[in-house]
C-alpha positions in Angstrom: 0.0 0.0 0.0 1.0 3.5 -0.7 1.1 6.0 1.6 -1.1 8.9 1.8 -0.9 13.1 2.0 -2.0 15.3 5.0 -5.0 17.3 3.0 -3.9 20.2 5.6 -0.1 20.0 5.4 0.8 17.8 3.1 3.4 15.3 5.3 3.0 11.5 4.6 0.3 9.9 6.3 0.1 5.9 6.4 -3.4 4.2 6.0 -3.9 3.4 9.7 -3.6 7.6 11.0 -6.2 9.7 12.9 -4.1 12.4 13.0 -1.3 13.9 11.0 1.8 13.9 13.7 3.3 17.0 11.6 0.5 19.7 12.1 -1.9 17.5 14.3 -4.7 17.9 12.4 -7.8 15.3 12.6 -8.5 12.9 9.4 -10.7 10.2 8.8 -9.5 8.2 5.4 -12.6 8.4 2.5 -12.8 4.9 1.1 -14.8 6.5 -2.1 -11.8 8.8 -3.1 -8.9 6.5 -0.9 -7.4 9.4 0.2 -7.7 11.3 4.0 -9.9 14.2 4.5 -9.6 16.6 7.2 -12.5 16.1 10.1 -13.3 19.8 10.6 -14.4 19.8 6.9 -18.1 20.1 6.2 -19.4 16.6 5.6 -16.6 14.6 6.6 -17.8 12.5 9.6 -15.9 10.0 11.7 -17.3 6.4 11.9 -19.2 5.9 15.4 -16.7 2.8 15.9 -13.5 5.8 16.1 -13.8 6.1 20.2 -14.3 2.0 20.6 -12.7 0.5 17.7 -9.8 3.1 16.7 -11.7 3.0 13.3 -10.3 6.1 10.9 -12.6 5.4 7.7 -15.1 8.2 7.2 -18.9 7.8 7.4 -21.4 9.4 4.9 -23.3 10.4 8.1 -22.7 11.8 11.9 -23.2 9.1 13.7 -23.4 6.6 10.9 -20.6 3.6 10.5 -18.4 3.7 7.8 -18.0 1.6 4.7 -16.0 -1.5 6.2 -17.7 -1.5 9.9 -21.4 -1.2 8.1 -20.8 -4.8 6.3 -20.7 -6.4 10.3 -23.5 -8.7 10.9 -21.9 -9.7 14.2 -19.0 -8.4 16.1 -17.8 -9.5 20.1 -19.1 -8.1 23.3 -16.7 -5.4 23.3 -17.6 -4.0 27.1 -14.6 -7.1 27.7 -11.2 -4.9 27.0 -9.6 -8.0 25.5 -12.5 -8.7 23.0 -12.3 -4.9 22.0 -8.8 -5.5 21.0 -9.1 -8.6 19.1 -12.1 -6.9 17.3 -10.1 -3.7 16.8 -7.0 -5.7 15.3 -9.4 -7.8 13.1 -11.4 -4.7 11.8 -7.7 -3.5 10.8 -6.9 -6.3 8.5 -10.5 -6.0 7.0 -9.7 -2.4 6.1 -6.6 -3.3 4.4 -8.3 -5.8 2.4 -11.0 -3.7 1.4 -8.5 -1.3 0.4 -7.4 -3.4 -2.1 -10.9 -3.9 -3.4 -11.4 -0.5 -3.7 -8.1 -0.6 -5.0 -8.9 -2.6 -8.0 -12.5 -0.3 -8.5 -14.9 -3.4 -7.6 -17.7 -2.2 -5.7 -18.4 -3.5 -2.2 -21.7 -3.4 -0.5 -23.5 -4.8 2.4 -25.3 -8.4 2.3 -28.5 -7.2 3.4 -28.6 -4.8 0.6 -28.3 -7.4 -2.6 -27.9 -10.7 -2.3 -24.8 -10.6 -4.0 -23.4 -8.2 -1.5 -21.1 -9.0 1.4 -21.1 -9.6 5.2 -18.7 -10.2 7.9 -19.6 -12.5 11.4 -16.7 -11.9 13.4 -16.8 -13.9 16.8 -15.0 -15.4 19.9 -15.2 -19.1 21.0 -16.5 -19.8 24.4 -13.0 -21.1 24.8 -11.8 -17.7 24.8 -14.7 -15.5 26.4 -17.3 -15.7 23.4 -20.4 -18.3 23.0 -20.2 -21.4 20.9 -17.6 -22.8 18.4 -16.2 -20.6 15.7 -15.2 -22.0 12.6 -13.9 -19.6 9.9 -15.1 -19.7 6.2 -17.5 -18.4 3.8 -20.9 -19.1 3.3 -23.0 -17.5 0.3 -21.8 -13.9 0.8 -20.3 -14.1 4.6 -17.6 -14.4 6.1 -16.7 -15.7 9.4 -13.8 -14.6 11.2 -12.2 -16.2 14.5 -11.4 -12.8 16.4 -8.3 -14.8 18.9 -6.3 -15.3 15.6 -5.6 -11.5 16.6 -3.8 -12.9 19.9 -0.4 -13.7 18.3 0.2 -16.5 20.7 -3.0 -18.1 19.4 -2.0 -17.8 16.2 1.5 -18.8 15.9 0.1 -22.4 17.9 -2.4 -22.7 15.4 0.1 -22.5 12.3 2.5 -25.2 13.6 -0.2 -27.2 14.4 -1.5 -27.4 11.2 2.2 -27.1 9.5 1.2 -24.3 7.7 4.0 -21.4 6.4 2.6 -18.6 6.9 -0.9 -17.5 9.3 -1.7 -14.0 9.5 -5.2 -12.1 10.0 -5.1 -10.3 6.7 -4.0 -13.3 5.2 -7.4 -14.7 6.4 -9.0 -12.3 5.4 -7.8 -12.2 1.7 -8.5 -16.1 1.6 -11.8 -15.9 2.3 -12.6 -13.0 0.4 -11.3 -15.4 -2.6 -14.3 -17.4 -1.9 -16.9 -14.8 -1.8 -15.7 -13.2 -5.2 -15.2 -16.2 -6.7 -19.1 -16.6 -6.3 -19.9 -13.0 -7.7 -17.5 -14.1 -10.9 -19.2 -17.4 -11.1 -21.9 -14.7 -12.2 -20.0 -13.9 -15.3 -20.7 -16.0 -18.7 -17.8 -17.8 -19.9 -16.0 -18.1 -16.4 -16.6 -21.4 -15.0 -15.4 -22.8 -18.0 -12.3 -20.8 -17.7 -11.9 -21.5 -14.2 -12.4 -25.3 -14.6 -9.7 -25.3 -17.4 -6.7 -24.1 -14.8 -7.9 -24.7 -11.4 -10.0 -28.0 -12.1 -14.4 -28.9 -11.1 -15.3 -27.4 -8.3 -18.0 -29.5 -8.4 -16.2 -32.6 -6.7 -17.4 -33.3 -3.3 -15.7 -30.2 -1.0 -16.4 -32.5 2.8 -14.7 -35.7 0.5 -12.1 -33.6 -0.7 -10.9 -32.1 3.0 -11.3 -35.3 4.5 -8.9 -37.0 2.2 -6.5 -33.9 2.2 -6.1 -33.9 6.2 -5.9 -37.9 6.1 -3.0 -38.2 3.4 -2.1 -34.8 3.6 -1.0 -33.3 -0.2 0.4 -34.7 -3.0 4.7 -34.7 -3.4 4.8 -32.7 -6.3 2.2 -29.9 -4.9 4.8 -27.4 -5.2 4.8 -27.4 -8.7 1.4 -26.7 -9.6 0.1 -25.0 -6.0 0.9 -21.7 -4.2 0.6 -24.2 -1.0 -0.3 -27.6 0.6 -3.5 -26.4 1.6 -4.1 -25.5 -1.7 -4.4 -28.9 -2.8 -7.2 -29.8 -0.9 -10.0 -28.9 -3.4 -10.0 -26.6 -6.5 -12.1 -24.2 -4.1 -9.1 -24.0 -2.0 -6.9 -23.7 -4.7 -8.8 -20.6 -5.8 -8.8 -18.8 -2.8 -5.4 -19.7 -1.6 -4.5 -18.1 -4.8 -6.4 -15.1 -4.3 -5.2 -14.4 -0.8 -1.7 -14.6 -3.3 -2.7 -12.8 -5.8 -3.8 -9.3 -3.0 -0.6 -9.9 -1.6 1.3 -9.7 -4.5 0.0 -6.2 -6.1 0.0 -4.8 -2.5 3.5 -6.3 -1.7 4.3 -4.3 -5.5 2.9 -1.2 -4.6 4.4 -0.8 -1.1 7.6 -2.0 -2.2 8.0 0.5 -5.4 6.2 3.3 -3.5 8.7 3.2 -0.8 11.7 2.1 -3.1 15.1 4.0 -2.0 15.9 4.3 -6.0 15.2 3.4 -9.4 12.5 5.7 -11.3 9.2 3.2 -10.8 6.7 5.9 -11.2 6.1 5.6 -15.2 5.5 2.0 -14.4 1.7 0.9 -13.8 0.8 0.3 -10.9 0.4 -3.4 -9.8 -3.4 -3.3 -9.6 -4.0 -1.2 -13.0 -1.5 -2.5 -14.9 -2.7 -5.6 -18.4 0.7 -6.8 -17.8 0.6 -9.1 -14.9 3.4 -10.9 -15.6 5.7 -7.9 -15.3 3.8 -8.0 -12.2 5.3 -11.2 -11.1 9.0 -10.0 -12.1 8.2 -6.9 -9.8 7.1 -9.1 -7.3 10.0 -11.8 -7.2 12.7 -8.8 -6.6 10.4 -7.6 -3.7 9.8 -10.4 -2.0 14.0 -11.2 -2.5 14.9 -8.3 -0.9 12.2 -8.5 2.2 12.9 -12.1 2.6 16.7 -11.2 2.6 16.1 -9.0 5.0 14.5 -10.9 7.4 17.5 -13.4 7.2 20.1 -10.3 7.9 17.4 -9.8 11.1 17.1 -13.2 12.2 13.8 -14.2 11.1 12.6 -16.4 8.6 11.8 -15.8 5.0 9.0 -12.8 5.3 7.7 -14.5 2.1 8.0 -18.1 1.8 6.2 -19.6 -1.2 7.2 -19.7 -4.5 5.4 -17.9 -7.2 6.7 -20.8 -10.2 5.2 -20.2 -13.5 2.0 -22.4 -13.3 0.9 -20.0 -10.1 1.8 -17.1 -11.9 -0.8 -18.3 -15.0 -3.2 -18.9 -11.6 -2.8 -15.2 -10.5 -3.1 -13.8 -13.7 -6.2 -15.8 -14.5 -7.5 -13.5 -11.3 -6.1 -10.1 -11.8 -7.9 -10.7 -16.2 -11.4 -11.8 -14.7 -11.5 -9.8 -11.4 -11.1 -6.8 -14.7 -14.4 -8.5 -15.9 -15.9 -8.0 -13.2 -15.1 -4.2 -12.6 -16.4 -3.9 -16.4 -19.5 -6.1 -15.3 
């Protein structure tokens, strides 16, 4: 992600900000025009989840929520401090991916508007002070999101449990967004045939196809034709594993070019506008080089550790041509 300008000063402002911390003025980021607009401006409003959620989108309304907090159909009992801050760090990641959806200039609107539209359940397990069992997914337009995966500890346990690479909040929520927008693109003539060609029928049995997955866990040769193991399981899984990919990889772009040290990348198109995606994927493979060589100077593992092989790469840009149908659509 880029950064942003202080519409009263004019200093750099990064997409989380309330406040520019040059000439301290108020903002609240406009999702319409993805840019931040000062809150003593007429008609600019914070959203009503600033003072308990540390929201900065704007609201078309005093009072009213904002774009990303109005698509909640459920959301912790945040009177409990620790529930406000795993709600808080989950609404975070949502904006981020909605930026990107924006981003692209796909249209995003609330479930119980259109059926096509999108919601978001985002709960705690009685486990962890919440009711019930929580089990993340999509489900015809909503999205379920386990709010401890913002506890770090929780996290981390989860994703050696399951042997996974890499586990991250936005990273869920860019997966599961993969399944929602593949069903608004299943929408579109000519896709599912397109889609069946590269990723395979979607139509085998998805319960079938986990069970067997988990059981005798993937193939030997996944890495050669998947982004990950997971992504093995079912061509479902496949999709959205490479969605959550493919947001990663124009965002990754764009941050890393925006906040390049040298080299003249601003007649280049950016990652998200640009018809050639596989320029895309060279950008990508010297950004995720240098972060992940970084980590290693740091101590850390790779930052990025997946390889984007050129069967994935025909995957991602399969997304980044149809999601372009859709914004046409």
């Amino acid at each position: 992600m880029r950064p942003f300008a202080c519409p009263v000063c004019d200093s750099r402002l990064f997409f989380e900000n309330s406040a520019c911390v040059n000439c301290g003025s108020e903002v609240a980021f406009q999702p319409a025009r993805l840019s931040f607009a000062a809150t003593d401006t007429d008609g600019v409003h914070r959203c009503a989840n600033h003072d308990s959620g540390g929201c900065n989108w704007m609201a078309e309304r005093q009072g009213g929520l904002c774009l990303a907090c109005d698509l909640n159909e459920l959301i912790p009992p945040i009177d409990d401090d620790a529930q406000r801050r795993r709600w808080a760090a989950v609404e975070e990641a949502k904006r981020r991916l909605l930026y990107s959806v924006l981003r692209l200039n796909i249209p995003i609107y609330p479930k119980r508007r259109d059926p096509t539209g999108l919601s978001f359940r985002i709960l705690v397990s009685a486990e962890h002070g919440g009711t019930g069992e929580v089990v993340m997914g999509h489900q015809n337009g909503v999205i379920t999101i386990d709010a401890t995966e913002a506890d770090a500890h929780l996290r981390e346990f989860r994703r050696a449990e399951l042997d996974e690479q890499y586990r991250t909040l936005l990273g869920h929520m860019r997966h599961e967004s993969g399944h929602y927008f593949w069903e608004r693109l299943a929408l579109l003539d000519g896709f599912l045939d397109a889609y069946r060609s590269i990723f395979g029928d979607e139509r085998e049995d998805y319960g079938e196809a986990l069970a067997r997955h988990y059981e005798n866990g993937p193939p030997a040769d996944w890495a050669d034709h998947h982004i990950s193991a997971y992504a093995t399981a079912h061509s479902w899984e496949d999709w959205a594993e490479s969605f959550a990919h493919y947001l990663h990889v124009v965002d990754g772009v764009e941050t890393g070019e925006t906040f390049a040290p040298a080299g003249n990348v601003a007649a280049q198109a950016t990652a998200y506008d640009t018809e050639d995606f596989q320029g895309v994927v060279s950008r990508w493979h010297r950004t995720a080089l240098l972060m992940n060589a970084m980590n290693r100077s740091m101590g850390h593992h790779d930052y990025y550790p997946f390889i984007v092989n050129d069967t994935v790469a025909a995957k991602l840009a399969f997304i980044h041509r149809w999601l372009g149908q859709l914004r046409a659509a």
